[in-house]
N, C-alpha and C positions, 0 to 999 in steps of 0.2 A: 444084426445088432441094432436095437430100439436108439434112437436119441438118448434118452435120460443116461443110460447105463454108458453109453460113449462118453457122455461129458464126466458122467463118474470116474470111469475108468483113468479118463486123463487127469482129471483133479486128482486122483491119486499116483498116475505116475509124475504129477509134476512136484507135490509137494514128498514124493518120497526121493526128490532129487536135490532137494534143502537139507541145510542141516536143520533142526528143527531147535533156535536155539531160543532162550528165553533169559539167559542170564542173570535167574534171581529176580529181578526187578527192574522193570522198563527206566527210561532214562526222565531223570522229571518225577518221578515216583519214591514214596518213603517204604520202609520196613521196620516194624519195632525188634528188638534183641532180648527180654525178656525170661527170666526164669517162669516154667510152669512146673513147677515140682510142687506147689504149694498149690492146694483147690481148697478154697475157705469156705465154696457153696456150692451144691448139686442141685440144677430143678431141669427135668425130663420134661419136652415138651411138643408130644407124641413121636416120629423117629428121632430126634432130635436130644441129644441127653448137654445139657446146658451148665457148664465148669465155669465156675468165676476165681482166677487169683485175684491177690493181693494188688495186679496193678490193670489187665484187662480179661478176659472173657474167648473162650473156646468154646465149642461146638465137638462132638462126635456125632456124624449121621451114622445111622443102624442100617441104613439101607443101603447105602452107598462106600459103608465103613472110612469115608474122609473124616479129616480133620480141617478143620476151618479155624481162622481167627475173625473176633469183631474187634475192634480198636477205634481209635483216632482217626486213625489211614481207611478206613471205610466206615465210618458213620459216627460213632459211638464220639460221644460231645467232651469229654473228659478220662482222666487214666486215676487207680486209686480206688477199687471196688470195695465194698462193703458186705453188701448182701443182693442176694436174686433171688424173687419169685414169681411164678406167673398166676398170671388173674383167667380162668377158665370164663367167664365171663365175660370178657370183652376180648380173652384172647391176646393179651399183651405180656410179654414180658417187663417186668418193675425191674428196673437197676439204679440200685441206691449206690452213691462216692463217697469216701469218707469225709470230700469238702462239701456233702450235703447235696448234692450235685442230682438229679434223677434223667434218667434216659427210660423210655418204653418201646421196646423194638414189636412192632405190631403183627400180626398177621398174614398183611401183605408184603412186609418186608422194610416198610416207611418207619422211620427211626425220632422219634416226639423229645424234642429236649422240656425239660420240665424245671427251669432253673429257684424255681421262684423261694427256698429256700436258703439255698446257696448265696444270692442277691438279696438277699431281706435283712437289713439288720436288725438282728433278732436279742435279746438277751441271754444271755447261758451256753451250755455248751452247746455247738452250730454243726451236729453229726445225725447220722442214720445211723439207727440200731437191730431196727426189723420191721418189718411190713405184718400185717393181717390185711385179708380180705374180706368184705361183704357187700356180694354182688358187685356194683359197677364201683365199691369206692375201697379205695386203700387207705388204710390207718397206719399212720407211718412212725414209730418209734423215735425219737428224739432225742437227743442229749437234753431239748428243754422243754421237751411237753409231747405233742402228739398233735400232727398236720394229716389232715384230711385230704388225699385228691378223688376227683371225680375221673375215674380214669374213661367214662364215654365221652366228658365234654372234652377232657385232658387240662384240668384247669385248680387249681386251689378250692375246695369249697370252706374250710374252718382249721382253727388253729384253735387245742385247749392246753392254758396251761394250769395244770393241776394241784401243784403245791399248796402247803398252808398260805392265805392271802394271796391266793396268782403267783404263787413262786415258779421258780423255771426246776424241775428235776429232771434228771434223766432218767428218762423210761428206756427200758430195755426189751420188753415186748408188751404183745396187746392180745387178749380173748373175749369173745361175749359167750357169755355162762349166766345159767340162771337171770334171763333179760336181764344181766348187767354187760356192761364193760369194763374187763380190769384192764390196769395198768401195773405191771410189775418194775420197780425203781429200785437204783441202789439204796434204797433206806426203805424195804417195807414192800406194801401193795395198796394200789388204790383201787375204788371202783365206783360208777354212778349208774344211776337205770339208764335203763336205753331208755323209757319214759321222759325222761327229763327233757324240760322243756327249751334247754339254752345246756349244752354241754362245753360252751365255749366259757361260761360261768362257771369259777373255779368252786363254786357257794356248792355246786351241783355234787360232789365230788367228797370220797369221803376215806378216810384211813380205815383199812381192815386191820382191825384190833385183836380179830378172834384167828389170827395165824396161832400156832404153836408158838413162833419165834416170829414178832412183828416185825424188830427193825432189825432186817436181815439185808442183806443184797441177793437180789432177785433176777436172773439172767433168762431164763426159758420159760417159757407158757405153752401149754396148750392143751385141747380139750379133747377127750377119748372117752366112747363108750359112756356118755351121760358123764363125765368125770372131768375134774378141774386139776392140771398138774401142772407144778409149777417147783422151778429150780432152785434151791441156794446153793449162793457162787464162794463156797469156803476156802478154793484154791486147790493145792495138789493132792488129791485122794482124802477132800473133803467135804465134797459136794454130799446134798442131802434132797430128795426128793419127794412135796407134800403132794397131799390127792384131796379136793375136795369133793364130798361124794354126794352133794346136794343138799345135807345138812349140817355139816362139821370135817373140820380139818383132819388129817390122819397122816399117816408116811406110808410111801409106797417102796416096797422092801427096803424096810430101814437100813440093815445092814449094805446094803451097796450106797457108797462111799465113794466110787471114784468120779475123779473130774470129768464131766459134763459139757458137751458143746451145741448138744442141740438135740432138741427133741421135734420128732415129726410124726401125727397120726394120719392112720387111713382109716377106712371103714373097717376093716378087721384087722389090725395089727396096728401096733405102736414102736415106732426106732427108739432106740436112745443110742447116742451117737456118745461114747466115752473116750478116755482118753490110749486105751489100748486095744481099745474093740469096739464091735456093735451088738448090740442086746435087740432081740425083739417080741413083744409080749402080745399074746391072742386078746382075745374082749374080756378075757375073764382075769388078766392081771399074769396071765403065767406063759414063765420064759419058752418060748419057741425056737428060737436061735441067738447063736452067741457067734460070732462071727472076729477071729481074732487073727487069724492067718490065712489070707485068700493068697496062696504064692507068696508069701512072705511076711513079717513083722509091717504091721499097719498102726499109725496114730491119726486118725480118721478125723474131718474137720465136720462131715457132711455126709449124710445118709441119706437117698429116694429110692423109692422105686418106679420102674418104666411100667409102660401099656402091657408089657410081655411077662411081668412078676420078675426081671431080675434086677439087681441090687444094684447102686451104682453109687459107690463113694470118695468122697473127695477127701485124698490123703497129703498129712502133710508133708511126706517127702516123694512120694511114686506119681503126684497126679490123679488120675481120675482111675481108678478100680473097679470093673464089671466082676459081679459074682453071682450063681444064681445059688450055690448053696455053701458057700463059706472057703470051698477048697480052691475050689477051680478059680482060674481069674483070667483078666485080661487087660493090662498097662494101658492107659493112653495119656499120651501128652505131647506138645509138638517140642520140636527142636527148642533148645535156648539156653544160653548159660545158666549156669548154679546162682547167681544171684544176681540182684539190680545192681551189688557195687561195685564201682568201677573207678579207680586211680589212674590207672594210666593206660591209652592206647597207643597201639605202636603197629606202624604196618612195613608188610615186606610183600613187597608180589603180590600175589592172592589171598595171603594171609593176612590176618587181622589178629593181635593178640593183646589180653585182656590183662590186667595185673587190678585183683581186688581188693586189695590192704592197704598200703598207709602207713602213715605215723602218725601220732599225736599233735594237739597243737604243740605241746610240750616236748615235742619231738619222742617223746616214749611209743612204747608198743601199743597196740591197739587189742592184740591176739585174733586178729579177723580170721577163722581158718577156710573161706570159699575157694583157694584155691587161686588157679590162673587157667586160661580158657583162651582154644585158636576157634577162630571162624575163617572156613576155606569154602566157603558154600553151606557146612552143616558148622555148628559148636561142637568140641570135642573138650572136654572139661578135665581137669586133671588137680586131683584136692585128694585130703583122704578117704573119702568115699569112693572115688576112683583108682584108688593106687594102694598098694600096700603101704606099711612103713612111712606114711606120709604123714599120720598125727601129730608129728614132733613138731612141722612149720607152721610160720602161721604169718602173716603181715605180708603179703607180695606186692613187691613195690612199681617193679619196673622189669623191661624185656625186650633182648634184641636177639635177633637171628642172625644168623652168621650169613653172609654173602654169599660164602664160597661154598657153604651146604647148608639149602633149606630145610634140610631135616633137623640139624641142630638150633637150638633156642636156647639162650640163657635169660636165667632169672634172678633177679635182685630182691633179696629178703631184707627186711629190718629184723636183724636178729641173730641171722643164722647164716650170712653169706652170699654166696653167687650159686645156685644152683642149674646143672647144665644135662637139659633134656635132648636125646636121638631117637630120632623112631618113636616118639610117644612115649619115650620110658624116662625114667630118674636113672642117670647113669654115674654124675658125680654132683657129689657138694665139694666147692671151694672155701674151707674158711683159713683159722691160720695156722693149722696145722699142715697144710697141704699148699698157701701159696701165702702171698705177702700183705694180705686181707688182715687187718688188726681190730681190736678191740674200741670201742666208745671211750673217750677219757671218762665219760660220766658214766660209764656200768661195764666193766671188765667182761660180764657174760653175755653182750651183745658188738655182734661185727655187724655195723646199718650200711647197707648199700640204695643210695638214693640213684643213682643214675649210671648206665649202660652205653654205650655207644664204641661200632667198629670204624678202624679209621681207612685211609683206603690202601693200604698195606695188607686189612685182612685179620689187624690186632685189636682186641677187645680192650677199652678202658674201661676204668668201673671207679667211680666217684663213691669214694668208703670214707661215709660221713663218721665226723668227729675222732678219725686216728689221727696220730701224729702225720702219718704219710697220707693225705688223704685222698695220692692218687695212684691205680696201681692201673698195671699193662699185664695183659696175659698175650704171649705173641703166638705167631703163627703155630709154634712149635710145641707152644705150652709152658714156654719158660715165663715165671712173672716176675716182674720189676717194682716197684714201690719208689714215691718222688713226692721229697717232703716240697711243699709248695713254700715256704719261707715261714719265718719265726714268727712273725702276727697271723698268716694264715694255717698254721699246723693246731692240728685238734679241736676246729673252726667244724660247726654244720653249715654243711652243705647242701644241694638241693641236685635238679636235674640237671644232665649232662647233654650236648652235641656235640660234634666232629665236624669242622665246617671244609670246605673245599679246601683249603690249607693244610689241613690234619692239624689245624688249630683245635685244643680243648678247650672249648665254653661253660663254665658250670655256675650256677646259680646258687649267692649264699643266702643262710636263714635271712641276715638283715637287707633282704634284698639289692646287695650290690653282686657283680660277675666277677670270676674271675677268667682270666685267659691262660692258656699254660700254651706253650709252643716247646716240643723236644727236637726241635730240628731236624729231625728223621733220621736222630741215632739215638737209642734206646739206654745204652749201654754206656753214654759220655754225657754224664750231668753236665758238666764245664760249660755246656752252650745250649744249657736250659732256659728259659725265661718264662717268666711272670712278670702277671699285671694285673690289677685289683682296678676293675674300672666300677666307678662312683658316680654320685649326680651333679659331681660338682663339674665346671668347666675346666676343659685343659685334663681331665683326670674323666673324660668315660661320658660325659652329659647326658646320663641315662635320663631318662623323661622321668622316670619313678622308681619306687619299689619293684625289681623286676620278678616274675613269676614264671616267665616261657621264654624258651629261644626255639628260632626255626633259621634256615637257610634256606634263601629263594632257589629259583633257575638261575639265577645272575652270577651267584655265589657272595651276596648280599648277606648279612647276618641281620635279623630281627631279632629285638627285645621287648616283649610284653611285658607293661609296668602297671602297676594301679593309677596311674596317672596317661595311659595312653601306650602307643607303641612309639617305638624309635630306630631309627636303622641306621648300622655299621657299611658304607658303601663299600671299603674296601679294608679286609679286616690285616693285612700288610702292613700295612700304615701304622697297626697300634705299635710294633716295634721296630717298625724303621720313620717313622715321622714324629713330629711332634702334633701334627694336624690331625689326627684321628678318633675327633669325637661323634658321636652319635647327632644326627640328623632328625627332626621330627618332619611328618611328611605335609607339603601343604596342599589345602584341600581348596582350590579357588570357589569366590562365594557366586560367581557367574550375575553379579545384579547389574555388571557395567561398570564397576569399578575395580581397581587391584587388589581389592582387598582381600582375605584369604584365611582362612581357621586350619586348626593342624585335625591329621586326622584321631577322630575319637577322644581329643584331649581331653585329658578330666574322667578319662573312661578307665575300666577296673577290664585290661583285657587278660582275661583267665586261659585261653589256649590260643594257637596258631596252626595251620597247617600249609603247606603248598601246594599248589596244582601244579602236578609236574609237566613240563615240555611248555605251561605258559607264563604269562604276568601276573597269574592269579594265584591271590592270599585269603584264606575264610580266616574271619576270624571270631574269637569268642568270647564276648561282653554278660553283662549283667542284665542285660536287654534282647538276647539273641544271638541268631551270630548270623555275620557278616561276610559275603563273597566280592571279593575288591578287585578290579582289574587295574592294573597300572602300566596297561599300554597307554602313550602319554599323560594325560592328566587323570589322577585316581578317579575313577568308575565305580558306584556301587552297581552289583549283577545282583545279588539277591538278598532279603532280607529276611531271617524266618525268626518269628518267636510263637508264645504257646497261641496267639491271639486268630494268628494267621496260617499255620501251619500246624502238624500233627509234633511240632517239637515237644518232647516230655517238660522241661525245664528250660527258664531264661538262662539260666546262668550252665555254661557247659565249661565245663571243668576240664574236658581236656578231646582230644579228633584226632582221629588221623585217617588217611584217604589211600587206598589200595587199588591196585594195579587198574582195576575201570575203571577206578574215579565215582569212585563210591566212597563216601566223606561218614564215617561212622563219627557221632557227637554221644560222648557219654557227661552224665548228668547226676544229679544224685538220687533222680527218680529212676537211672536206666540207662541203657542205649536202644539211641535209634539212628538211624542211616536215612542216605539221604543222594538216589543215582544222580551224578554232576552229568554235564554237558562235556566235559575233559575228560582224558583217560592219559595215562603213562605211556609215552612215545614210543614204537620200535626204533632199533639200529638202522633195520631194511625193513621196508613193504615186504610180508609174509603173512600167511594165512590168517588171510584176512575176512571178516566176518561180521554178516550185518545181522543185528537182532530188533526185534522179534523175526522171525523170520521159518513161515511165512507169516505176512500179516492180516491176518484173521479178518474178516467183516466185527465191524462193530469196534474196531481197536482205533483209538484218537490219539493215542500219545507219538512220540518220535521213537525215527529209525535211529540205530545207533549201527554206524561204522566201525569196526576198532583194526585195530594191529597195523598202523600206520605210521610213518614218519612225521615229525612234525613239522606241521608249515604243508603240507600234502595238499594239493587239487585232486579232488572225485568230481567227474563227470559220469552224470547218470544220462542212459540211454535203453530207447525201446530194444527188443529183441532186430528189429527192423535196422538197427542205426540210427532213427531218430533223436535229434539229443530233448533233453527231458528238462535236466536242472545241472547246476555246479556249485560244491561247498568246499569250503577251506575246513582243514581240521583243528580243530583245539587243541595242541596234543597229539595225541596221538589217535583222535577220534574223529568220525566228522559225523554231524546228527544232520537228518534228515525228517520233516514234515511231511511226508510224501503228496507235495506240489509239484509244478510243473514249474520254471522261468518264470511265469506270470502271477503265481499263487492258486494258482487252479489247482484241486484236488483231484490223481491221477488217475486214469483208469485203472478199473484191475486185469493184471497180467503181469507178465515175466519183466523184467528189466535188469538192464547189466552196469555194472557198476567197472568204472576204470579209474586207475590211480595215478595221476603226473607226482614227483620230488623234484622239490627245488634243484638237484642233481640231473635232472631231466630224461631222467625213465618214464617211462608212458606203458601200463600195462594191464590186460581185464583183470579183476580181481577176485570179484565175484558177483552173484545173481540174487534177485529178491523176488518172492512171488505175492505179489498184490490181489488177495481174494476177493471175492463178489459174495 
């Protein structure tokens, strides 16, 4: 047996002795969350068929049949696509943002930001509407005129804006016909020679008079077979399509009417991409296919075709569509919920669950029907397109899982009740026909449940804004109770609920004061109920502000997030057995050498909270970012991410929550995206225990990640020899690893064994990692 095939051999029996585990996303690393049901733009770009949503950009290779994302989190400068086309010429792909924003992903793979629109205060409206090419330069569509890039230098070369006296208009596309240039705008078409000596000179620039219909709104251009065609944008099954045939205006089949997204020519065939199908016509004007059911009902945003003649369209509900003759098809689109919005998250274990509705400012319906959606590794979506019998809901507010079986989840509607999912299915609705769930004093035909939480008995509360009883208990067994909270707070809105370590009820009112509710842990004996309405005054709650969020630490500490900062409840006892029980704001030492000291975040609008379980760590979520705080002794910031510094979608995160690895999911009102922590959720006992990546690849820089640990844990890491290596404490129930040595030296590659000490004082292997070359 030769050398090479020995070392083969063995590289394959050693990593086929790992678990090969990857866990989603290394630690230190982001992943966006994402609906791609929606493809607003198709451009093939030879194996490569190139899908733009509404907010980033996918990929299908043909040859390797993956699916790839570009984002934030790997290059792409901004989120918020527009339109994609590629320049055969210099070989780039153009990616326009709706904030005006340009990216060109090259060639070689080098990724060109190109801000300089986005940054220019410009006059009028500051969007991409379409690109044309000629040779090395893109003519880029405007909300105010029409920006010229050199895409060989990659640089601005002119800006025209074209209006009577330099006005700003919105162009909406661009063609050269007949050495002219048009411009097609919502009032009309323009056009100048390409002779023109100064096309930055609006003087140059002239109104096409001889439309059929001048001041029309004009959406699509383009040029087929010696012929000038161009869109009017009339709305639903109103559109109208002119043809200029190099000496006068015409219609091209007049009778087709319907709504219009895009038109694209080849050398022999012409798309028109409509609102229930696709049309396509030969050089002589006549239909060749009509493409209206590849595998199903299609409302198509976007028609190309590839190097191989077949079809590739971007729909607005299915994603990206391969057809080569209209029947046959083939879906692509990667994992992601039904939509970017997102109200409230909630985790349990490895689950992660989505509630995308709402109320109003006015506290009314919103009618949002997206649904609610878990992420366990893949999204699993559940709305009516998922579900039978599911069009009646709509506004999902909130969502908690039952402890004692993760199969079960209940749901909080604004509208319709408590709806309660097993196994993936709708098995009951709770309203008040079936438990003590009541009615809104301000609209009889909705029961609004703002807030969810189990206590640690195993009983569901459910915070049923605006009844007289506005707090009701479903117990173990299914019996429900209803508990008026007293005479000023009955038929009161209410907001989100917690269950703190007490099986205290914390619930959040509109006029952002809390209240507290304690049933002493009998259910069934009001007599030794109490409430408490804590406020911002002193002696009565010293809330820092308006509150918006409640979390509970490791400590069993209660946090209040206020528009004025946070505040914390040290020991929530106190509210009804002391009279000392106000809220606390945290001080933040200013470290210049004097005592002096600022609270934290004060003056600050904090929008969500979460906890790192098993430590002193609290993220939280500002108007600015969000924030990771340690409060082993003196408050520590650990990290700080907003959109400047990181792939965050949005400053303001509206609401997190962090799941069993310590994976901190931030939803925002661009999205979710996530974000692997350096903590994870504690075992009871050291058990299968697992280090990822693993193995660790050549070429891989980021951290080993430990998990299913006790907290407070020593890992001693060691050669296969005994040699000791390195020691980490774990956060949590994790410990991360650099793969250094004691000194900072970067390890050889090979096998090494990992052992776990608890502060209980077990000493035990745990397990192994293979460090590749």
């Amino acid at each position: 047996m030769n050398k090479l095939r020995s070392t083969l051999l063995i590289a394959a029996w050693l990593i086929s002795t790992f678990a090969i585990a990857q866990e989603g996303v290394s630690i230190g690393n982001w992943r966006t969350h994402l609906p791609y049901q929606k493809v607003i733009a198709v451009e093939p770009v030879g194996s490569k068929i190139y899908a733009a949503t509404e907010f980033e950009l996918f990929y299908y290779d043909t040859q390797d049949n993956s699916i790839n994302i570009k984002n934030k989190i790997n290059g792409l400068s901004d989120i918020g696509i527009s339109t994609i086309r590629y320049n055969h010429s210099q070989r780039k792909l153009f990616i326009a943002y709706t904030n005006a924003n340009v990216d060109l992903i090259c060639s070689d793979g080098r990724i060109k930001n190109m801000s300089d629109i986005k940054d220019k205060n410009i006059m009028g409206n500051k969007s991409i509407n379409n690109v044309f090419f000629d040779g090395d330069l893109a003519y880029v569509a405007c909300g105010f005129g029409i920006v010229v890039f050199d895409l060989k230098k990659e640089e601005v070369k002119d800006t025209y804006y074209i209006g009577n006296q330099g006005d700003a208009v919105n162009v909406t596309d661009i063609a050269f016909f007949n050495n002219r240039i048009y411009a097609s705008t919502d009032d009309g078409l323009y056009y100048a020679s390409l002779d023109a000596q100064n096309l930055a000179n609006y003087a140059a620039w002239h109104f096409d008079n001889t439309l059929i219909h001048p001041h029309l709104a004009y959406t699509e251009m383009e040029v087929f077979n010696g012929q000038l065609l161009i869109n009017f944008d009339g709305g639903f099954n109103a559109d109208t399509v002119f043809v200029h045939n190099g000496s006068q205006w015409g219609y091209f089949h007049k009778d087709e009417v319907t709504q219009r997204y895009e038109l694209r020519a080849y050398n022999d065939r012409l798309i028109m991409t409509n609102r229930y199908g696709i049309k396509v016509y030969d050089r002589n004007n006549n239909e060749i296919h009509n493409f209206f059911s590849p595998g199903g009902n299609i409302v198509p945003l976007s028609t190309a075709v590839d190097q191989n003649g077949d079809y590739w369209i971007g729909d607005s509900s299915r994603g990206l569509i391969k057809t080569s003759d209209g029947w046959n098809n083939m879906d692509v689109k990667p994992n992601g919920p039904a939509s970017k919005n997102v109200f409230e998250l909630q985790a349990f274990g490895d689950q992660v669950w989505i509630a995308t509705g709402g109320h109003a400012a006015n506290w009314g319906k919103r009618y949002m029907a997206e649904g609610v959606a878990r992420f366990d590794g893949m999204w699993t979506i559940f709305n009516r397109t998922t579900l039978s019998d599911f069009d009646q809901y709509s506004d999902f507010v909130c969502t908690a899982t039952d402890p004692n079986d993760p199969t079960v989840t209940y749901v909080g509607t604004w509208g319709y009740g408590v709806l309660k999912f097993k196994n993936d299915a709708l098995e009951e609705v709770y309203n008040a026909d079936n438990s003590t769930l009541d009615y809104w004093v301000q609209d009889h035909n909705l029961i609004n449940i703002s807030g969810l939480a189990f206590d640690s008995k195993g009983n569901l509360w459910v915070a049923n804004t605006g009844a007289v009883k506005a707090l009701s208990v479903m117990d173990r067994h299914g019996i429900w109770r209803a508990y008026n909270l007293g005479g000023s707070l009955s038929g009161i809105d209410i907001g989100t609920m917690l269950v703190d370590d007490n099986d205290y009820k914390w619930i959040t009112r509109r006029n952002g004061e809390v209240i507290v509710f304690n049933d002493n842990g009998t259910l069934d004996n009001t007599a030794d109920d109490r409430t408490m309405n804590l406020t911002t005054a002193k002696n009565h709650g010293n809330l820092a502000g308006s509150v918006t969020c409640l979390i509970v630490d490791n400590n069993g500490r209660v946090w209040a997030g206020s528009d004025k900062g946070p505040c914390l409840f040290e020991d929530s006892k106190k509210i009804f057995n002391s009279s000392d029980y106000d809220a606390t704001q945290i001080r933040v030492p200013r470290n210049d050498g004097t005592d002096q000291y600022d609270y934290l975040f004060a003056g600050s609008s904090v929008l969500s909270m979460a906890t790192v379980k098993g430590t002193n760590q609290i993220w939280f979520g500002l108007e600015t970012g969000v924030y990771l705080m340690s409060f082993d002794g003196k408050p520590k910031q650990i990290h700080h991410f907003n959109t400047n510094n990181s792939p965050l979608l949005d400053n303001a995160v509206n609401t997190m929550a962090i799941d069993k690895s310590g994976e901190v999911f931030f939803g925002t009102s661009s999205g979710i995206i996530s974000y692997r922590g350096e903590s994870a959720t504690p075992e009871p006992h050291v058990s299968n225990v697992v280090a990822y990546p693993n193995p660790v690849r050549m070429g891989y820089n980021g951290y080993v990640g430990i998990k299913g640990l006790v907290s407070n844990s020593l890992v001693r890491i060691t050669t296969v020899d005994g040699a000791f290596v390195t020691q980490l404490m774990s956060e949590g129930g994790q410990a991360v690893w650099d793969c250094t040595n004691i000194n900072g030296e970067k390890v050889e590659p090979g096998v090494y064994l990992i052992f776990v000490s608890t502060k209980e004082g077990s000493n035990k292997f745990a397990t192994k990692i293979l460090i590749m070359n």
